[in-house]
N, CA, C and O of each residue as an XYZ file, in Angstrom:
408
protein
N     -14.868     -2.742    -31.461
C     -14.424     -3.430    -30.268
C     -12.898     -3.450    -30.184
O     -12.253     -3.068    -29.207
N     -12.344     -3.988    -31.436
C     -10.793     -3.902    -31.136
C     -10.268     -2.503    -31.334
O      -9.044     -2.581    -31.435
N     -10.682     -1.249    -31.432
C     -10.249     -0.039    -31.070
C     -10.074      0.733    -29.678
O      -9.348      1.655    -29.309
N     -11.302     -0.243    -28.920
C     -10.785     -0.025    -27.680
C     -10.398     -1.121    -26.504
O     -10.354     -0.814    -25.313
N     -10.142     -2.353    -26.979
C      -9.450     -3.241    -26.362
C      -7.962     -3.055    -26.465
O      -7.430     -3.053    -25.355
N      -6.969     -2.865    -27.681
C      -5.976     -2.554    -27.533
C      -5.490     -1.728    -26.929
O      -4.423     -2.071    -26.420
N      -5.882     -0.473    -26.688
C      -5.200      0.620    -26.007
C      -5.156     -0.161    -24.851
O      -4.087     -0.769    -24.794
N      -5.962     -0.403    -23.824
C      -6.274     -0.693    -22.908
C      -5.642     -1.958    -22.595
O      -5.397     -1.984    -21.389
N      -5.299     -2.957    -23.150
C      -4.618     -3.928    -23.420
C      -2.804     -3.422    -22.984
O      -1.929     -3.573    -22.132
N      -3.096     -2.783    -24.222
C      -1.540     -1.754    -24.015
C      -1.345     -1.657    -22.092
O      -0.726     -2.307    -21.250
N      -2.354     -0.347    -22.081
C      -2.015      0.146    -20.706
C      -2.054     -0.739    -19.934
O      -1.346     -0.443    -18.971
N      -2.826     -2.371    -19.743
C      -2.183     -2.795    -18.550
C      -0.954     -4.023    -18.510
O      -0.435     -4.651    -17.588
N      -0.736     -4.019    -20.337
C       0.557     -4.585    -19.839
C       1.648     -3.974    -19.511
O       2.528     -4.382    -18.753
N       1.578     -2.655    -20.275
C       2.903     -1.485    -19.446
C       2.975     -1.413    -18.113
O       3.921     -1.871    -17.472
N       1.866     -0.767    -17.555
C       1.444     -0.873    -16.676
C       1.768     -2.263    -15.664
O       2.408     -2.184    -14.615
N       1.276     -3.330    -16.128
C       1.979     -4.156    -14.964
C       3.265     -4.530    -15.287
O       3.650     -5.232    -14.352
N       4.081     -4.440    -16.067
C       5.243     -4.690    -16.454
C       6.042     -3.657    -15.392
O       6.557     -4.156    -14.392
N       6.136     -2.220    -15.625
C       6.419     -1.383    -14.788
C       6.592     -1.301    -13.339
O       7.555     -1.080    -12.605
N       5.439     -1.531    -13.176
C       4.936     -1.848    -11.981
C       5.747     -3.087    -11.019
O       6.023     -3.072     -9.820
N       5.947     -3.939    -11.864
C       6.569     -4.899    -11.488
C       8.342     -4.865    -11.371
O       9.041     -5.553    -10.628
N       8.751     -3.884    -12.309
C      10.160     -4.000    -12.486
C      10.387     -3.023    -11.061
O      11.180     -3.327    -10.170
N       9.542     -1.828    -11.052
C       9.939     -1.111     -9.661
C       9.177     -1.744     -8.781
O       9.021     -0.858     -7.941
N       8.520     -2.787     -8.349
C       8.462     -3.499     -7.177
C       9.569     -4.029     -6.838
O      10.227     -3.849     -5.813
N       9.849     -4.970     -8.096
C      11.168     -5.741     -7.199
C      12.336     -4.931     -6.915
O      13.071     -5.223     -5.971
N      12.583     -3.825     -7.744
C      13.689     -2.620     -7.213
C      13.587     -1.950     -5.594
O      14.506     -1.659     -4.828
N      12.507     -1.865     -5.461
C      11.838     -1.393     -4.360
C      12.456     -1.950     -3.063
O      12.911     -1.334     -2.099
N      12.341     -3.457     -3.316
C      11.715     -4.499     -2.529
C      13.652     -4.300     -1.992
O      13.938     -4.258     -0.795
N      14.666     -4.211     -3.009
C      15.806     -4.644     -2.785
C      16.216     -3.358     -2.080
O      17.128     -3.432     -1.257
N      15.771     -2.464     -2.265
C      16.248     -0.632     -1.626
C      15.433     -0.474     -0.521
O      15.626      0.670     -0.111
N      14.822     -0.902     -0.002
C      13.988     -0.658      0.861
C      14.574     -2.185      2.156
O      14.419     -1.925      3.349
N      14.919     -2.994      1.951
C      15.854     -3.824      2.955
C      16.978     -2.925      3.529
O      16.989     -2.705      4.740
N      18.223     -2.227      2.465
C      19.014     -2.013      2.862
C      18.297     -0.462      3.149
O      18.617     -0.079      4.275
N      17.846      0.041      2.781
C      17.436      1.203      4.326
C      16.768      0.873      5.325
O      16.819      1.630      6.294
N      16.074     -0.148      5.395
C      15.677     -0.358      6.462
C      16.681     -0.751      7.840
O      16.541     -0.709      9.062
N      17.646     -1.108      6.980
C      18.627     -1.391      8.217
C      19.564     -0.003      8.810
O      19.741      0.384      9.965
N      19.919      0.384      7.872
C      20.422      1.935      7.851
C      19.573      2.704      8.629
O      19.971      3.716      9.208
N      18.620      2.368      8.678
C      17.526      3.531      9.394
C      17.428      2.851     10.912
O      17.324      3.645     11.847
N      17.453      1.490     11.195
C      17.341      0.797     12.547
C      18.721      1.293     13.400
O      18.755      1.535     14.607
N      20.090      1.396     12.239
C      21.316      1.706     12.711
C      21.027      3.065     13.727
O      21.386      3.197     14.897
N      20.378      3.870     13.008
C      20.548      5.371     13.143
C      19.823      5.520     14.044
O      20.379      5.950     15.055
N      18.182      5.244     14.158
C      17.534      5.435     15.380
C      17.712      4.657     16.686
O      17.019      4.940     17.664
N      19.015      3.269     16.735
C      19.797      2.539     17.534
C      20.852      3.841     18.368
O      21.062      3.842     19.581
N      21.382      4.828     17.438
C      22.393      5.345     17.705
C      21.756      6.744     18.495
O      22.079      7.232     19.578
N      20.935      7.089     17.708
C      20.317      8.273     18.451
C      19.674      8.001     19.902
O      19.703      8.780     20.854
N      19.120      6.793     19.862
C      18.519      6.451     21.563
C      19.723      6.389     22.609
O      19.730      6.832     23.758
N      20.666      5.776     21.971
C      21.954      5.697     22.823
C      22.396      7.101     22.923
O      22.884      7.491     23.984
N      22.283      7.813     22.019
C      23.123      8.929     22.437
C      22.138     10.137     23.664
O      22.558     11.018     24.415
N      20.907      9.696     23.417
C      19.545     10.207     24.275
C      19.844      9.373     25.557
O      19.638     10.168     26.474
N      20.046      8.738     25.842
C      20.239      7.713     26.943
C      21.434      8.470     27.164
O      21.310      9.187     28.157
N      22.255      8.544     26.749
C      23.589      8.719     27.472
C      23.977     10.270     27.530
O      25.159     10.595     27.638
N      22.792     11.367     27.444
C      22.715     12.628     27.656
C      23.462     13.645     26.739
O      23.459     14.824     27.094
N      24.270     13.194     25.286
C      25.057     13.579     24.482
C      24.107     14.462     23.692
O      24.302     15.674     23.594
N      22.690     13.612     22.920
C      21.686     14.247     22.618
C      20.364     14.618     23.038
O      19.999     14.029     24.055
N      19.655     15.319     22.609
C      18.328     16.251     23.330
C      17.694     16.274     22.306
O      18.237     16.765     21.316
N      16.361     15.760     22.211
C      15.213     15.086     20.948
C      13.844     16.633     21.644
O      13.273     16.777     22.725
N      13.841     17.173     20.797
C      12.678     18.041     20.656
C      11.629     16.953     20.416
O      11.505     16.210     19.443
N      10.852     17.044     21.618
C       9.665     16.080     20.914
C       8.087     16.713     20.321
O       7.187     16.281     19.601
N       8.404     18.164     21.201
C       7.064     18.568     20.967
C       7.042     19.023     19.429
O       6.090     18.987     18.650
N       8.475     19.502     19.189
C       8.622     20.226     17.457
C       8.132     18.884     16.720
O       7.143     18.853     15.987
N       9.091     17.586     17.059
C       8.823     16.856     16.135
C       7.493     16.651     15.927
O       7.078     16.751     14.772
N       6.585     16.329     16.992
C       4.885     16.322     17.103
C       4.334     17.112     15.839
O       3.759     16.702     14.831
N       4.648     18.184     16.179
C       4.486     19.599     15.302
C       4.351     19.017     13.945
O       3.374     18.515     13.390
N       5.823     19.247     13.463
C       6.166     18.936     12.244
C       5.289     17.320     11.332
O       4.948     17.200     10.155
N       5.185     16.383     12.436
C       4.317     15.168     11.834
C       2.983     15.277     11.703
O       2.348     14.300     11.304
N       2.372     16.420     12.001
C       1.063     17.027     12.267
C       0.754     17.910     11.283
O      -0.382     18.367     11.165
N       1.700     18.207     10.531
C       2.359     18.893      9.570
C       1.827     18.855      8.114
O       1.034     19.426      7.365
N       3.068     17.470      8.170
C       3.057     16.930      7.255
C       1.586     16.368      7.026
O       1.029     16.775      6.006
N       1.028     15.667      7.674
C      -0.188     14.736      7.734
C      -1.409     15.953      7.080
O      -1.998     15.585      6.063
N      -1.758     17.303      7.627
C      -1.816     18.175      6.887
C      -1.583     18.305      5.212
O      -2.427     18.071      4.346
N      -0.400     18.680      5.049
C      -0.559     18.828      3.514
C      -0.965     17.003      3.097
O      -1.944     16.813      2.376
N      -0.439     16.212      3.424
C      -0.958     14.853      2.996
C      -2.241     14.595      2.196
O      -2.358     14.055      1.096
N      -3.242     15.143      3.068
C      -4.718     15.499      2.998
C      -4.955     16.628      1.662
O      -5.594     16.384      0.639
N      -4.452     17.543      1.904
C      -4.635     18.089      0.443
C      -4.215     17.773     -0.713
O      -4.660     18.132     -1.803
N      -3.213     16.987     -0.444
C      -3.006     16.208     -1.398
C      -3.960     15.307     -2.835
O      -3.649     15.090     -4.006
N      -5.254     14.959     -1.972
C      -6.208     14.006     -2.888
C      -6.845     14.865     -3.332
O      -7.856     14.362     -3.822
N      -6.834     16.239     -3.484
C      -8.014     17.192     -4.177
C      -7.983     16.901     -5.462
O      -9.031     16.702     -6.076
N      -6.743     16.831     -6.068
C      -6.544     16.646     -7.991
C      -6.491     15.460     -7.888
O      -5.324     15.124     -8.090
N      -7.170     14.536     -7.664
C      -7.475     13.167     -8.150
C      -7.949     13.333     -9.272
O      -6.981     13.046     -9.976
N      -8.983     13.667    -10.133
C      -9.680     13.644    -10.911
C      -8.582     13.187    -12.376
O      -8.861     12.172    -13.013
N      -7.891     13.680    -12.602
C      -6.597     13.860    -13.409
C      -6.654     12.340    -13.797
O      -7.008     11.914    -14.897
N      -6.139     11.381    -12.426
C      -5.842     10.581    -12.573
C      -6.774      9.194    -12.937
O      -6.334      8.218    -13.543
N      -7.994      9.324    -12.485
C      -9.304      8.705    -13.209
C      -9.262      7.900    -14.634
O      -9.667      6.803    -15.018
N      -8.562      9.007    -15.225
C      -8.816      8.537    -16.625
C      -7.303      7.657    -17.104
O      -7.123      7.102    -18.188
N      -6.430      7.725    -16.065
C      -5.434      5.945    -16.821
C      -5.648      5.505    -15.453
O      -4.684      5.571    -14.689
N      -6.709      5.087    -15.043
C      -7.365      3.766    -14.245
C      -6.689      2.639    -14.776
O      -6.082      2.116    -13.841
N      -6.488      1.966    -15.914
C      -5.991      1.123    -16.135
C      -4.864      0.584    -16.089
O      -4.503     -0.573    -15.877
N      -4.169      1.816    -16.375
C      -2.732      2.355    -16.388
C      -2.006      1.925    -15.018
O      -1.261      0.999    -14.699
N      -2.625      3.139    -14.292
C      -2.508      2.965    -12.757
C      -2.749      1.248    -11.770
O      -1.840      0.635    -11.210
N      -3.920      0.918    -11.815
C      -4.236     -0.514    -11.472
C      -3.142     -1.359    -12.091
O      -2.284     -1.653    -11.259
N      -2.922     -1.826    -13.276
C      -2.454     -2.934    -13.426
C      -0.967     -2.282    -12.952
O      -0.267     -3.292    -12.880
N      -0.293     -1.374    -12.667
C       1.236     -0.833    -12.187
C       1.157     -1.268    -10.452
O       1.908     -2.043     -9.860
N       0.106     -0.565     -9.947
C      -0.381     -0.776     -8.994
C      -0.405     -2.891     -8.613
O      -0.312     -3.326     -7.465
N      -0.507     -3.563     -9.524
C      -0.850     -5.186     -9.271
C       0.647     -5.705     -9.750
O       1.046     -6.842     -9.497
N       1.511     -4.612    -10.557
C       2.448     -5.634    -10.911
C       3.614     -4.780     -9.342
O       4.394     -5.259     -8.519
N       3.401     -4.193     -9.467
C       4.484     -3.139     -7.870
C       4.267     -4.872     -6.952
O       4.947     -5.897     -6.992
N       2.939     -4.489     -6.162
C       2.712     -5.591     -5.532
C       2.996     -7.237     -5.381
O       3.334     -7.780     -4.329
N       2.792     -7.882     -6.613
C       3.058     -8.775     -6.930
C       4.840     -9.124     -6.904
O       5.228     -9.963     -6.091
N       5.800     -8.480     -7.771
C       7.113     -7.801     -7.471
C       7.325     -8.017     -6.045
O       7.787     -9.073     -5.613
N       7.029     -7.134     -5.385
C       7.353     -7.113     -3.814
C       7.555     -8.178     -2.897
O       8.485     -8.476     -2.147
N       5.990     -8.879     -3.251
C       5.805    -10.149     -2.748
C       6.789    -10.876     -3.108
O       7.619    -11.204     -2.259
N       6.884    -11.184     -4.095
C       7.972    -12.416     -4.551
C       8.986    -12.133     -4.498
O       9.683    -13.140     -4.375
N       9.898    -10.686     -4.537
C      11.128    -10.974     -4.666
C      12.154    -10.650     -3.353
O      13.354    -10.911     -3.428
């Protein structure tokens, strides 16, 4: 029994420890782009409004149609990751938790 409680033990306190230190990192980098990014798409409407710039919309369509594409192929090699379930989850609960609070 205690041969396979420790490992596992292990993985989800790394695991949420981790998890937790890049939540709250997250939480603090992700404010200041968010504003940086409100700046920029503030500046680009104005400059669309005021005829300076010209927004391809159908490319952009394209390109997000794209992306969303490979996205999807993306989950084929899941399997890989199955086996640090534990690993993953408790990183996954401490990210979250992190976020929330800080």
């Amino acid at each position: 029994m205690s041969e396979v409680t420790v490992p596992v033990v292990y993985e989800l306190a790394v695991g949420g420890f981790g998890g937790y230190l890049i939540g709250f990192a997250l939480k603090k980098v992700t404010k200041g782009l968010a504003f940086i990014f409100a700046v920029v798409i503030l500046a680009m409407v104005y400059l669309a409004f005021s005829g300076l710039l010209d927004i391809n919309y159908i490319g952009f369509a394209t390109d997000v149609k794209n992306s969303l594409n490979y996205a999807g192929q993306a989950f084929v090699g899941i399997a890989p990751f199955l086996s640090n379930l534990p690993l993953i989850g408790s990183f996954i609960v401490g990210l979250f938790v992190a976020y929330k609070m800080a």
